[in-house]
Structure formats: structure tokens, C-alpha cells
TORKEFI-470627 format. One line per 3 residues: for each residue z, y, x of N, C-alpha, C. Coordinates in steps of 0.05 Angstrom, whole numbers, plus 5000, padded with zeros to 4 digits. Layout:
BEGIN
Z,Y,X,Z,Y,X,Z,Y,X | ...
//
This chain:
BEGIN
1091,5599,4121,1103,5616,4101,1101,5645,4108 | 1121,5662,4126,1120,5681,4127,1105,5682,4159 | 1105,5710,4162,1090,5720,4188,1096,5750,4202
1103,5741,4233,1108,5759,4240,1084,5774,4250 | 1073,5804,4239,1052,5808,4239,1047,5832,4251 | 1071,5850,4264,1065,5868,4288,1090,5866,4306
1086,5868,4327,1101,5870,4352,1100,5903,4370 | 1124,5911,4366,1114,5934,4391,1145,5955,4405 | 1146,5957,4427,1153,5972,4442,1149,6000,4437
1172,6009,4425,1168,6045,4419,1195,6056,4433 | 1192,6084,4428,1212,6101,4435,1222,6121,4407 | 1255,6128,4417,1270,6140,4384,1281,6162,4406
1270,6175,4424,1275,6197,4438,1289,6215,4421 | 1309,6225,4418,1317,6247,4403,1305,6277,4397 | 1292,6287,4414,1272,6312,4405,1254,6313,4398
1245,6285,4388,1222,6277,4367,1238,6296,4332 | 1258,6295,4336,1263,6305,4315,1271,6334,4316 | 1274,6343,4344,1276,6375,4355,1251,6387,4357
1228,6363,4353,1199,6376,4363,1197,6391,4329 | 1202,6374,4312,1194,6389,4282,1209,6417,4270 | 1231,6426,4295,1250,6445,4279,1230,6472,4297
1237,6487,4282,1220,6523,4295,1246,6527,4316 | 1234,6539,4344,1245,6543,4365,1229,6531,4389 | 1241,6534,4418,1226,6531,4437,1210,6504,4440
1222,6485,4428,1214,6446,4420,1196,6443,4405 | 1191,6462,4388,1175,6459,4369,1143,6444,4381 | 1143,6423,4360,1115,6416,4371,1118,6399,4396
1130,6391,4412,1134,6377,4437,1127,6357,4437 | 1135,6332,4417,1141,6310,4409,1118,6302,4395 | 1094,6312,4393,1078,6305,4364,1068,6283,4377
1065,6277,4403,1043,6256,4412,1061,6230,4401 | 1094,6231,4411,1109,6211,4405,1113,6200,4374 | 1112,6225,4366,1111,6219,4324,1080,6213,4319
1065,6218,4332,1037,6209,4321,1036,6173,4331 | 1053,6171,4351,1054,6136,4354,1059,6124,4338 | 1090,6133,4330,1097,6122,4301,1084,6126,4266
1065,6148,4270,1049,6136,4254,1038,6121,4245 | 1027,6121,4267,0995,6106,4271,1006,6078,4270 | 1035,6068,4286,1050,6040,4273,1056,6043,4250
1065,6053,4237,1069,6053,4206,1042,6041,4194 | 1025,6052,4199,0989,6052,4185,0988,6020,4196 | 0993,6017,4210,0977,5986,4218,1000,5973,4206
1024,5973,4204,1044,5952,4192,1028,5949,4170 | 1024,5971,4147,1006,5977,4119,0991,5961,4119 | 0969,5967,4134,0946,5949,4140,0954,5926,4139
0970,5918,4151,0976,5890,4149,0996,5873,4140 | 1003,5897,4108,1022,5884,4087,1050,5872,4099 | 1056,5888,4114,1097,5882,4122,1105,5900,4108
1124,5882,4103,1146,5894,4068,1170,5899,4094 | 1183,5886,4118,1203,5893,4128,1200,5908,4162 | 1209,5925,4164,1220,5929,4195,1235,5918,4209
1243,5908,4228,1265,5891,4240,1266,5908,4266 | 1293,5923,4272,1285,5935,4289,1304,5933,4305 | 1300,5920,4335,1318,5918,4358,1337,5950,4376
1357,5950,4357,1365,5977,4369,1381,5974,4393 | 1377,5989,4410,1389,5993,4442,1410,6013,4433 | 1417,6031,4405,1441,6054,4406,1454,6041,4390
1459,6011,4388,1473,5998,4370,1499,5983,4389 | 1517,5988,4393,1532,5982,4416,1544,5954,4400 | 1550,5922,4414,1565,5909,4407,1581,5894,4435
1605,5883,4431,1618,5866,4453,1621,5842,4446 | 1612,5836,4418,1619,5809,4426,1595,5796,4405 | 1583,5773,4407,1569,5767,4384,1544,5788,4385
1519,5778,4370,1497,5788,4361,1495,5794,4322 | 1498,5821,4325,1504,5830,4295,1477,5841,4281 | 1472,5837,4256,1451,5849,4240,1466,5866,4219
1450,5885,4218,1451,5903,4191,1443,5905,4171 | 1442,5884,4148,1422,5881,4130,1430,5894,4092 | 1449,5915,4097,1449,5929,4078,1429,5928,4059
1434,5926,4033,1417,5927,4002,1400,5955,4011 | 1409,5988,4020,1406,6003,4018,1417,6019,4046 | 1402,6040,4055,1414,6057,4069,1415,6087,4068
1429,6104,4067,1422,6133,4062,1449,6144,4073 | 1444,6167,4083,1467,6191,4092,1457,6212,4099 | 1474,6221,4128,1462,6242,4133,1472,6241,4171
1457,6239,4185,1467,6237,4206,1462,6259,4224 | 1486,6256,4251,1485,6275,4263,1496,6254,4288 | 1481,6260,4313,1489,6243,4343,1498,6245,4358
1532,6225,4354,1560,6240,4377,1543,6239,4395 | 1526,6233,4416,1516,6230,4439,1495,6260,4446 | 1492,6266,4433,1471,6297,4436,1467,6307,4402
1497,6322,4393,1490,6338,4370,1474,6355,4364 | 1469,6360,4394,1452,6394,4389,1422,6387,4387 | 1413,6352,4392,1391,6344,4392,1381,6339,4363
1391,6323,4347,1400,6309,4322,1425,6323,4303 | 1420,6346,4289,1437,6341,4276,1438,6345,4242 | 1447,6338,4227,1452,6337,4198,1417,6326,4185
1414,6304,4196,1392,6289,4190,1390,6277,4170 | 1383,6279,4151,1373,6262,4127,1363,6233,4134 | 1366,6210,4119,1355,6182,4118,1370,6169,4099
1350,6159,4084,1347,6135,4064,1324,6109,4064 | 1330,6090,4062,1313,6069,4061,1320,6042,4048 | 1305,6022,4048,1313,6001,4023,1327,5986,4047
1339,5962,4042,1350,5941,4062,1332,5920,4051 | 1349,5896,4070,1326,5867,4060,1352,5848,4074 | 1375,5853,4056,1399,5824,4054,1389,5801,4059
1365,5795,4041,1365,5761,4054,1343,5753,4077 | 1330,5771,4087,1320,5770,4106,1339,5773,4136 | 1365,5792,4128,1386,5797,4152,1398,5765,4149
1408,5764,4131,1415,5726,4123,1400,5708,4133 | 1382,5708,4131,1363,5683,4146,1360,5685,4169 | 1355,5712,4185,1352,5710,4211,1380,5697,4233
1402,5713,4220,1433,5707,4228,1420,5669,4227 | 1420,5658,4194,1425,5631,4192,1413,5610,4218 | 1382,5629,4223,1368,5609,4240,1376,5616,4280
1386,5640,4284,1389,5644,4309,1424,5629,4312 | 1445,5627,4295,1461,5606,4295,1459,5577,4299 | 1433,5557,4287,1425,5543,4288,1411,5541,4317
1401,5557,4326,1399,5553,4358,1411,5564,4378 | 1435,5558,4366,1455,5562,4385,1462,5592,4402 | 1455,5615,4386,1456,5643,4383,1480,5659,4366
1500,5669,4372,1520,5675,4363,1517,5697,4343 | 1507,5700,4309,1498,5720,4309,1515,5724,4279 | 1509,5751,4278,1523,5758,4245,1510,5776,4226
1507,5765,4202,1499,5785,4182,1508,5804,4170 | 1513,5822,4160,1522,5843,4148,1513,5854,4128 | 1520,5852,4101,1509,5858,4082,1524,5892,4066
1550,5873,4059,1557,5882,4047,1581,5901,4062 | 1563,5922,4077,1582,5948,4091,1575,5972,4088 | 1600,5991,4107,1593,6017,4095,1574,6027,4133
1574,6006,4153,1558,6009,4175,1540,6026,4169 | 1528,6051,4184,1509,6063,4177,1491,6062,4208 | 1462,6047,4205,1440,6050,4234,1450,6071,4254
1450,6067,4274,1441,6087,4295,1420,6098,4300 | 1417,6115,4317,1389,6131,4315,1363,6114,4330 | 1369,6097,4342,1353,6074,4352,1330,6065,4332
1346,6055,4310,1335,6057,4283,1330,6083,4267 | 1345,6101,4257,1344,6115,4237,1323,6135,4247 | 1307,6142,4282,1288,6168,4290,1259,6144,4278
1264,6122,4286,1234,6099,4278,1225,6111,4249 | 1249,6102,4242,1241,6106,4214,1233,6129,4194 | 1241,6159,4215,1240,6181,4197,1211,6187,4195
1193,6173,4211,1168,6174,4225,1145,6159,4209 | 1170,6134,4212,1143,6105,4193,1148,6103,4170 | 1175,6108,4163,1186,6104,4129,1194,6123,4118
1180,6146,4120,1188,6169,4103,1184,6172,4070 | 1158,6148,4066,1166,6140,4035,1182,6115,4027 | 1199,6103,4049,1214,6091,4043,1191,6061,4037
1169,6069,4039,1147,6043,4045,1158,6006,4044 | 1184,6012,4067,1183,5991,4073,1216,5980,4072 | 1223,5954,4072,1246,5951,4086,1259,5959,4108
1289,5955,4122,1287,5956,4145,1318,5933,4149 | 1320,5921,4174,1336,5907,4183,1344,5923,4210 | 1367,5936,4226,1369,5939,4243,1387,5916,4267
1383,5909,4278,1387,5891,4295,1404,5904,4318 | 1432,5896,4332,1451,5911,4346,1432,5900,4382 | 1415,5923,4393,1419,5914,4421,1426,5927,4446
1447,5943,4437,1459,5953,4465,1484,5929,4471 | 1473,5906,4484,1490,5882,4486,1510,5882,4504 | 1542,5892,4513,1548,5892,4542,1563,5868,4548
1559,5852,4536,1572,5827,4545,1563,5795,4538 | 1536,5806,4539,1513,5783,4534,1487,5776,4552 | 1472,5754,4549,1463,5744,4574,1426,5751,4564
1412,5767,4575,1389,5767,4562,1370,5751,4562 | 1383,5714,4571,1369,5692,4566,1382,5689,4538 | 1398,5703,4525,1405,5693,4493,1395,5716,4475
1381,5737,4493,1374,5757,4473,1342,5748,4472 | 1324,5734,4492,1309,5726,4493,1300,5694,4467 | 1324,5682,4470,1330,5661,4453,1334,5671,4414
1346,5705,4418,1347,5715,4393,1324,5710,4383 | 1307,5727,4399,1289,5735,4383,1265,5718,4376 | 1265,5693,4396,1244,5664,4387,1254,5661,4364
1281,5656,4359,1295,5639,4333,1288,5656,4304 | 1291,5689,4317,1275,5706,4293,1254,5697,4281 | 1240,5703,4298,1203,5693,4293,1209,5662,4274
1221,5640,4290,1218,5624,4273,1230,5616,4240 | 1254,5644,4238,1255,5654,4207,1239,5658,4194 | 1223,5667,4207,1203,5684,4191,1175,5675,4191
1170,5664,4201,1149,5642,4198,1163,5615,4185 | 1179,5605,4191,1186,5580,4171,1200,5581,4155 | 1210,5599,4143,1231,5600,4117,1232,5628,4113
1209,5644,4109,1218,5674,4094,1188,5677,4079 | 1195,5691,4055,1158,5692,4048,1149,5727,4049 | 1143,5730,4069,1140,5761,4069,1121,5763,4096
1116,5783,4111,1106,5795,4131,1130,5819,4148 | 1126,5815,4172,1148,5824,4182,1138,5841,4209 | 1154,5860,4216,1145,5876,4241,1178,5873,4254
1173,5872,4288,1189,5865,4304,1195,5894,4321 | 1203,5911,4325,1206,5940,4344,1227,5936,4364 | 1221,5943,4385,1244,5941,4403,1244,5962,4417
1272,5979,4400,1268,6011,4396,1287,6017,4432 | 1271,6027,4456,1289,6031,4478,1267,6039,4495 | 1278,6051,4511,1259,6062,4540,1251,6057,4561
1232,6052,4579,1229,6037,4602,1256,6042,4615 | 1256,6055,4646,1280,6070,4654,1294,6085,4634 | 1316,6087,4650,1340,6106,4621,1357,6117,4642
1345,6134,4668,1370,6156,4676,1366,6182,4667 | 1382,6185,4653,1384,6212,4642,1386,6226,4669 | 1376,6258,4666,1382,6283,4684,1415,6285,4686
1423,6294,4716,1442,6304,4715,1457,6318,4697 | 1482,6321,4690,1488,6344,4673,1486,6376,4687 | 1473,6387,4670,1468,6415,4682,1440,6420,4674
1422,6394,4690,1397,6389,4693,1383,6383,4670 | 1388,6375,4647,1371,6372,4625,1346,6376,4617 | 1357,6409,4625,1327,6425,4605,1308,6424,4617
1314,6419,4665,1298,6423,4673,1275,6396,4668 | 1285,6375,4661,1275,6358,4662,1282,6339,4632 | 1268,6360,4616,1252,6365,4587,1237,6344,4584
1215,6344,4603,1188,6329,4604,1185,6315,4636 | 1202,6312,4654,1200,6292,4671,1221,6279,4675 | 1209,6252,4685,1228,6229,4694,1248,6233,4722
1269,6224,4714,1289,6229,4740,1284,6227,4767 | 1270,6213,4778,1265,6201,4805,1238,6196,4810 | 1230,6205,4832,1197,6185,4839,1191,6158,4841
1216,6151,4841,1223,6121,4848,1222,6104,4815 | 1236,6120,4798,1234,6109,4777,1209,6108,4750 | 1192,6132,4763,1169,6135,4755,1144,6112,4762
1145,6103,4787,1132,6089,4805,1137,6061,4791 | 1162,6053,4788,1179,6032,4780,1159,6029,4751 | 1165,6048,4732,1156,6043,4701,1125,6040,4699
1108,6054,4723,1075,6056,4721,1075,6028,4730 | 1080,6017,4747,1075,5985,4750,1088,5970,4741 | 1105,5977,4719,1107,5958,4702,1085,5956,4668
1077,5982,4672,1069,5983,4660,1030,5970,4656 | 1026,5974,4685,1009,5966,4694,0995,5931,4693 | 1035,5920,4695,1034,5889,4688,1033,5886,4663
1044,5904,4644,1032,5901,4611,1013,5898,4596 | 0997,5915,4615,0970,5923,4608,0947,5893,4621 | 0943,5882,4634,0942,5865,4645,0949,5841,4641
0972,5840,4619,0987,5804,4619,1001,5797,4640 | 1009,5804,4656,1024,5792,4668,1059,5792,4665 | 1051,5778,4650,1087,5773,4629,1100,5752,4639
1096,5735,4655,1109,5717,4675,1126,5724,4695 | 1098,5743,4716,1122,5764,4733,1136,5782,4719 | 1131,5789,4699,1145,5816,4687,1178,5796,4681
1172,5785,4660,1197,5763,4662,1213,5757,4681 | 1211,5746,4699,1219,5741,4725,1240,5768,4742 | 1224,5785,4732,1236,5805,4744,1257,5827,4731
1250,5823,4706,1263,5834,4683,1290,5841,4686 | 1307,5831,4703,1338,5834,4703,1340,5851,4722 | 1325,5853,4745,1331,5867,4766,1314,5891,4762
1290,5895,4747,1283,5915,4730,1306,5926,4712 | 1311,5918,4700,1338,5935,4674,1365,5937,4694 | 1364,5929,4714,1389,5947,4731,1378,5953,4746
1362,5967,4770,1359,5975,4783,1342,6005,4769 | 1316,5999,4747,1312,6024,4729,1330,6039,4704 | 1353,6028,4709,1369,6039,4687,1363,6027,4662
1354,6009,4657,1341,6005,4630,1361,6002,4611 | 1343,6018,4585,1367,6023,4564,1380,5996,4548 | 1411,5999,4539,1410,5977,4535,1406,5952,4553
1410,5961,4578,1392,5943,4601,1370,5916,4588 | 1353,5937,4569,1331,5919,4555,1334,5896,4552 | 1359,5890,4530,1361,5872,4515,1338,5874,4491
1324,5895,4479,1314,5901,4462,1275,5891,4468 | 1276,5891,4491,1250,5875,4508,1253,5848,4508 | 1284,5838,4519,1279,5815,4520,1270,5795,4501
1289,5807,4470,1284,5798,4443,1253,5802,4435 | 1246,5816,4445,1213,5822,4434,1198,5801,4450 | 1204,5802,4475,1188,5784,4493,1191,5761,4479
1210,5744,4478,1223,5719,4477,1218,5723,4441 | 1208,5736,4418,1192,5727,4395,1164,5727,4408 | 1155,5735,4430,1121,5732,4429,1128,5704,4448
1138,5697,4459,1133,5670,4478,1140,5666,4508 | 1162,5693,4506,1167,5709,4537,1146,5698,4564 | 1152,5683,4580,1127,5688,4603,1103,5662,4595
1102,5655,4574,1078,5640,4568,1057,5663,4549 | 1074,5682,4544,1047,5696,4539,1024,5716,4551 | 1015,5716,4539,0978,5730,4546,0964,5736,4541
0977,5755,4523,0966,5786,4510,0970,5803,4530 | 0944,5829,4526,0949,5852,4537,0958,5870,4524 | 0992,5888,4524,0995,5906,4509,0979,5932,4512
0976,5949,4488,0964,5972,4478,0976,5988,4472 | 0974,6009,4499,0986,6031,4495,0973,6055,4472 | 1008,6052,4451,1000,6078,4435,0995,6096,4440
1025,6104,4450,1034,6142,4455,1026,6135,4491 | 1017,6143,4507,1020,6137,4539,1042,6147,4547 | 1050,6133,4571,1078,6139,4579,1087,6175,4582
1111,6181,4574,1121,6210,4589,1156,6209,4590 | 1161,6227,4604,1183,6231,4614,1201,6250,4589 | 1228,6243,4584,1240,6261,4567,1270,6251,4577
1278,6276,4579,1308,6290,4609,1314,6261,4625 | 1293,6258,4634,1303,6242,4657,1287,6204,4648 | 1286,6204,4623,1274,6174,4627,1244,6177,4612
1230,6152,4624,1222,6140,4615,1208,6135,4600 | 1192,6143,4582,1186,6130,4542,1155,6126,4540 | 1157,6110,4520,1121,6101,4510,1123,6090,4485
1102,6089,4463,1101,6071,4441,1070,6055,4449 | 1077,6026,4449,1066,6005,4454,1065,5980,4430 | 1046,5976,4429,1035,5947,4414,1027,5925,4426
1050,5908,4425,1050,5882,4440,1034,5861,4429 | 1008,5861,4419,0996,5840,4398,1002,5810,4396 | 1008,5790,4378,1020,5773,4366,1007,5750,4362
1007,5742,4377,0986,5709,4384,1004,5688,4372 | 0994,5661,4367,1006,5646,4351,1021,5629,4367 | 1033,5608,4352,1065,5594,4367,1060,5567,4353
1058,5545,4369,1068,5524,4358,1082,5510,4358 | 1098,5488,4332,1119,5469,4336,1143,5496,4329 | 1171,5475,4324,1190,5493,4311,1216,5490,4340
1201,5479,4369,1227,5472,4381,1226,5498,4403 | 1244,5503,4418,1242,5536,4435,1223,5525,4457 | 1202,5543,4462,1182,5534,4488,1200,5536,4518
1182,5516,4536,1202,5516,4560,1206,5549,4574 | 1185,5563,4562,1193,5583,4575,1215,5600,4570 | 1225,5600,4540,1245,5617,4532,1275,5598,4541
1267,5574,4530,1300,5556,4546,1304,5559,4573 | 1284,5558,4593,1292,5562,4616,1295,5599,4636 | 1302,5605,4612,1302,5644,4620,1328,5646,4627
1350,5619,4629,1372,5628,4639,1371,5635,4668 | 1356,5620,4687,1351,5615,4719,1354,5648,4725 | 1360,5654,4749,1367,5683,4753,1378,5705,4729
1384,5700,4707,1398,5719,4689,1421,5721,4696 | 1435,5710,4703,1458,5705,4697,1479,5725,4721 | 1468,5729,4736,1462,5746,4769,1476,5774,4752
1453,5787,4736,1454,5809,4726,1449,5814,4700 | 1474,5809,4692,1469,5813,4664,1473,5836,4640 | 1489,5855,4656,1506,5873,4643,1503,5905,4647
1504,5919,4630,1506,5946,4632,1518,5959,4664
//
């Protein structure tokens, strides 16, 4: 029926939207907005009516929540860095029964999740910087997905996002793109330190940390990367402690798969972390039951699970 038909790892850095204003920023960001283009163009290409997008600035405690609003529009501005983001424009269509079906089927495998239709919830910037980028004609749907998880196990964010996929391949008729909007590392600069570190990553350590992981991306090696994944998202800061990875991993087949991802934007540093836009390519899945690799992603999770 339906098909999930792009996968990818991006960044919603906030001076992607400081790079477009006149002043010292200006222009900074274009490599990172030209990623999200160039994803926009290939979703096109390949006829996805929806976004689904795993946000890490979506804070929840209890339960796995969707945002599947008819409609979205305001005007935003970000308690977290005003002076980065502020009085932002965004509008876009929703896709209700696509937020419905995903909730119906990640319930059904035993995933605690909720739909949301009918609210006045407005995206976080996790979602709403993706979109100012890829959906500026409003092109497409969008679903935002809550994954700044702090009291969840990322063998069930892993489990989310299989059960997605199999929404959407067995009971949705559309084409669908999966984003899992968050940053490799995520230590921000000291306070004080910001500006100095504009354009580099916090630590040598955490630089070192993200090139070899990145290195295992590039490569396939999604088994070790898995494996290691928890003590990666706490020891690199990872945002969201990459719940937003795990859900992406765990729709492609988490360590049974064996694709090499393709780096969009190449990695850079912005105040202190981390960032890249990446295309995780989307190999096929068979049978409707969870592969042993995603059921058994509880083994060492459980250690470190939490912000």
C-alpha cells in the first residue's frame, strides 16, 4: 500500500534562520539550508505527500505523543534562544489520519502512543526550522512526532519507529518521509562562550566521538553503531539523548541494516555541537512481525536510558 520513501538524519540548528537575516550571520547557514533543499527535491522526486518528523525539541514525560493537526500556522519565537529565532512565520497542511494510524499501529505493538488532532499544540522548532526550508510552499504534509523522551527506553523508541514504517506500508495509501530532526553531540558552549564557538564543536573529544561515528555510517556498520548507541547519547551529549535516531534506525531495521548513509550537508560545528544533514537510504522489510533485531534492542538499554 503505502511507502516509506525517504529516510534521513538532518539538523534544525537555529541560525539557519539567523543565516537569512542582514547582520554578522548572514549567509552562515547556506550549506545547512541547501541540505534541506536538496531533501525537499528528492521527497518531490519521489511523490511524498507527508513529513513525519522525529522532533528532539518536543519535550514529553510520559507516553509517546503525535501532532497531527488538520493545519498549522503562527508565528514563533524560541523560549530557548530568542535572539536566535524570533517572530518566525510558519504555516503548513497537517495529515490527521496519518497521525491516527501511526498512534493506532505503534499501540498495537505494544508502544504507548497518542494522537492529537484536534489542538491548539503548536511544533517546536525541531520541526517548524525543517520545514521553513522544505515546505515553504506548503508542498507537503507534516506530522511532528514528540522526541525529546525523558522517561522512556530507546528500545521503545526504536520499536516506535518499526511500527511506523509498518503504518505506512500496510495500511496508509500515500508515500512518506521519516526525519529525525537532532544533532550528533549536543554540548552546547559554555555560557559566555557562544559566539566563540559559532562554528566549532565543544571538545576534541566530542569531535573525534561524532567523525567515527560518522565514519560507521558511512560504511554500514549499524550493528556496532546500535550497540553502542546508549553510551554514545550519554557520554556525547546527544540531543534528546537520540531518541530521534533510535526511531529512524529501528524504521530502517536498526542493526540488521546495510545501507551506507549519504552525507548531505558534511558535518560542522554550531556553539558547541555537532550537526549534519544525512540520507539514510531505505531498503525493503519483510513480514509484518518486529525483526529480532528491533525486539531484542532492550539488552543494555536499559543501563542508560535518560537525559
Amino acid at each position: 500500500m503505502g511507502q516509506l520513501a525517504l529516510a534521513a538524519k538532518i539538523t534544525h540548528v537555529p541560525s539557519m534562520y539567523l543565516s537569512e537575516l542582514p547582520g554578522p550571520r548572514l549567509g552562515t547557514r547556506q550549506d545547512a539550508i541547501d541540505g534541506h533543499l536538496e531533501i525537499s527535491r528528492r521527497c518531490r522526486a519521489l511523490g511524498v505527500d507527508t513529513l513525519v518528523v522525529f522532533d528532539t525539541h518536543w519535550l514529553v514525560n510520559a507516553s509517546y505523543h503525535i501532532n497531527c493537526a488538520a493545519h498549522f500556522k503562527g508565528t514563533y519565537t524560541s523560549n530557548e534562544l530568542p535572539h536566535f529565532i524570533s517572530n518566525m512565520a510558519y504555516e503548513s497542511p497537517g495529515n490527521p489520519e496519518l497521525g491516527h494510524l501511526l498512534a493506532q499501529v505503534c499501540n498495537a505493538h505494544g508502544v504507548d502512543t497518542l494522537a492529537h488532532d484536534a489542538t491548539t499544540l503548536a511544533p517546536e522548532y525541531g520541526t517548524l526550522v525543517p520545514l521553513r526550508y522544505m515546505n515553504a510552499d506548503q508542498h507537503f504534509k507534516v506530522v511532528s512526532v514528540s522526541a525529546l523522551c525523558m522517561a522512556h527506553y530507546l528500545d521503545d523508541s526504536a520499536r516506535l519507529g518499526w511500527a511506523m514504517r509498518q503504518a505506512v506500508e500496510q495500511h496508509y495509501a500515500g508515500k512518506v518521509a521519516f526525519l529525525a530532526s537532532g544533532s550528533l553531540s549536543h554540548r552546547f558552549a559554555q555560557n559566555g562562550l557562544a559566539p566563540e564557538y559559532a562554528f566549532k564543536i565543544w571538545s576534541p573529544f566530542l569531535e573525534q566521538l561524532d567523525q567515527r561515528v560518522l565514519q560507521m555510517w558511512q560504511t554500514a556498520q549499524w550493528s556496532e553503531f546500535c550497540a553502542m548507541l546508549p553510551e554514545y547519547a550519554s557520554k556525547g551529549h546527544g540531543e534528546g539523548f537520540m531518541h530521534d535516531t533510535a526511531m529512524l534506525l529501528g524504521a530502517l531495521g536498526w542493526s540488521d541494516y546495510d545501507a551506507p548513509a549519504e552525507i548531505i550537508t558534511p558535518y560542522f560545528g554550531a556553539s558547541g555541537t555537532g550537526q549534519l544533514n544525512a540520507v539514510l537510504p531505505v531498503t525493503p522489510q519483510t513480514g509484518q512481525h518486529i525483526p529480532s533485531a528491533v525486539a531484542s534492542a532492550t539488552q543494555g538499554f536499559q543501563a542508560v536510558h535518560r537525559l
